[in-house]
BANUTI-882123 format. One record per residue (C-alpha): residue in one letter; y, x, z negated. Coordinates in steps of 0.05 Angstrom, whole numbers, always signed. Layout:
BEGIN
- A, Y, X, Z
...
//
This chain:
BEGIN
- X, -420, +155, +74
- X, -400, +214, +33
- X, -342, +227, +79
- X, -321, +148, +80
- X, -320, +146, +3
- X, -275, +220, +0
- X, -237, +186, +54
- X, -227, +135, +10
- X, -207, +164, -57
- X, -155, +208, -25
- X, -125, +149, +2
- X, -121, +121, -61
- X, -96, +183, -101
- X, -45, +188, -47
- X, -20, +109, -56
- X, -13, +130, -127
- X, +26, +186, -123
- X, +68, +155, -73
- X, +88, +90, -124
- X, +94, +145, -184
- X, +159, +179, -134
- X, +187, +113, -120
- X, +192, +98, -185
- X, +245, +161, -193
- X, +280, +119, -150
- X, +331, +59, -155
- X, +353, +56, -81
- X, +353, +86, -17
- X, +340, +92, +58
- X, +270, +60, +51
- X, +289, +7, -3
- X, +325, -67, -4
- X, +311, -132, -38
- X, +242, -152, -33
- X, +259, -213, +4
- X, +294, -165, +56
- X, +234, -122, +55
- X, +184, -180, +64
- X, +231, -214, +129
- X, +222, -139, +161
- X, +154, -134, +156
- X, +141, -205, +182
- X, +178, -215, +233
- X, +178, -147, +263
- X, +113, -123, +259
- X, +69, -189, +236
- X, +45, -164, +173
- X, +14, -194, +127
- X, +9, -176, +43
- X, -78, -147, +42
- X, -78, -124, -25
- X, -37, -114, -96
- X, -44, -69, -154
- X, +3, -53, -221
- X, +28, +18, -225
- X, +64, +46, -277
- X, +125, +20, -310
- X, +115, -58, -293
- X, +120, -37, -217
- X, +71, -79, -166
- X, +44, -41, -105
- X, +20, -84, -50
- X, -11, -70, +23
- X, +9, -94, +87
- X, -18, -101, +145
- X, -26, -136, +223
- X, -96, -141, +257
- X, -59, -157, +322
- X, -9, -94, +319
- X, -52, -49, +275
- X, +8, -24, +234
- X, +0, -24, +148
- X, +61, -18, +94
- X, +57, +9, +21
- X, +103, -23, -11
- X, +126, -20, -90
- X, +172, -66, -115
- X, +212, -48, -188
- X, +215, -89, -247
- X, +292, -102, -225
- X, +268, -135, -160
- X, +282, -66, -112
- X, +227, -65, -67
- X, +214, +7, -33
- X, +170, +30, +29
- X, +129, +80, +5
- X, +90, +100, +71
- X, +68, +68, +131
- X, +17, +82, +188
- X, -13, +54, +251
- X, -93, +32, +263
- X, -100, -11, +210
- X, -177, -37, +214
- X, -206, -80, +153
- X, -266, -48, +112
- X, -319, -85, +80
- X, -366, -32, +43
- X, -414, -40, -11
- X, -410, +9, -71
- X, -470, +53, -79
- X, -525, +23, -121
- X, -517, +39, -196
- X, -546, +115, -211
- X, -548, +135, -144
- X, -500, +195, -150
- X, -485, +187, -66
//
């Protein structure tokens, strides 16, 4: 469980760091209109949006990701409608785990 939950946070810490760079960044190899962006990701690999999150500066993170082709998107789109793939991966699998009961330090 331990290992899960590091697992875990250093996924999370590296999501964040990933949407802070993009932010440095108005266009580029890895970044198009969101509507662009969105087509790719659909039709290509089949994914689908599993999550969304603010970072900073009004930008919106969001998750993708297939069950039937196992692939998963980070995507961050700008304030001025840019939308830029932040990092991407293969063996997507859903997670449904319950948070450690309250003062348990686990």
């Amino acid at each position: 469980m331990k290992n899960t939950m590091f697992k875990m946070t250093m996924g999370l810490g590296l999501m964040a760091l990933a949407a802070q760079q993009v932010n440095a960044q108005t266009q580029g190899q890895n970044c198009a209109p969101r509507t662009v962006v969105l087509k790719h990701l659909t039709e290509k690999y089949g994914e689908a949006r599993r999550g969304i999150g603010l970072v900073q500066q009004g930008s919106v993170m969001e998750v993708f990701a297939s069950d039937e082709t196992r692939t998963w998107t980070i995507i961050v789109t700008l304030p001025n409608g840019i939308t830029c793939m932040v990092a991407s991966g293969e063996a997507y699998e859903t997670l449904t785990e319950a948070l450690p009961a309250s003062g348990n330090d686990a």
